[in-house]
N, C-alpha and C positions, 0 to 999 in steps of 0.2 A: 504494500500500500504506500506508494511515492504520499510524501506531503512536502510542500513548496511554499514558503514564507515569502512572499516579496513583501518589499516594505517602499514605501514613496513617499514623498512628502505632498499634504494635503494642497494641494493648485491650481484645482480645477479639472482632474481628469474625470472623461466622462464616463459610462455608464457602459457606453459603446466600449469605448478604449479599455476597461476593465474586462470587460469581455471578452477581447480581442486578445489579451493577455493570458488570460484563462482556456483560453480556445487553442494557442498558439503552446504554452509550456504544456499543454494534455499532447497536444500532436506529437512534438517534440522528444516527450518521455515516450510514446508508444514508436515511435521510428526506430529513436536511440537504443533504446532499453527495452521493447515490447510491452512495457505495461500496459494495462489495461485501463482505458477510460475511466470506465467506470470505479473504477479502484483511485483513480489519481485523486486527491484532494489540494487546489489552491488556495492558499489563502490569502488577500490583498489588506496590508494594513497603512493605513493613510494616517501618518502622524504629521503635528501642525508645523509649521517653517520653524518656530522658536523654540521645539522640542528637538529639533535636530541639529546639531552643528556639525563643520569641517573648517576644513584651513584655520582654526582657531577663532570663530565666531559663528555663531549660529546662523541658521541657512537664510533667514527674513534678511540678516542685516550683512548678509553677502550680500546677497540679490539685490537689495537695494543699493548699494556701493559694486557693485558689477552688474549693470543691467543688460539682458541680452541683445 
């Protein structure tokens, strides 16, 4: 029974694109690895910008001070 932790930061992704994620790492394990579908469990967790940091400041006030 694959289980798949992705984690993102809360941004705006849609409903679709969660989906799409979900659709695509099931694929992926049954190619790779032949699991089965219905066995795979994803799980999408969306934590908020100011809960996550890198480069030594949390991810709001990157983004803010590097905007894409």
């Amino acid at each position: 029974m694959p289980y798949v932790n992705v984690r993102i930061t809360k941004d705006g992704t849609t409903k679709e694109q969660k989906a799409q994620i979900v659709r695509e790492i099931t694929l992926t394990l049954q190619n790779v690895l032949g699991k089965k579908p219905e066995h795979t469990h994803v799980i999408i967790d969306e934590v908020d910008e100011e809960n996550w940091g890198f480069a030594g400041m949390l991810t709001d006030e990157y983004r803010r001070l590097n905007p894409s």
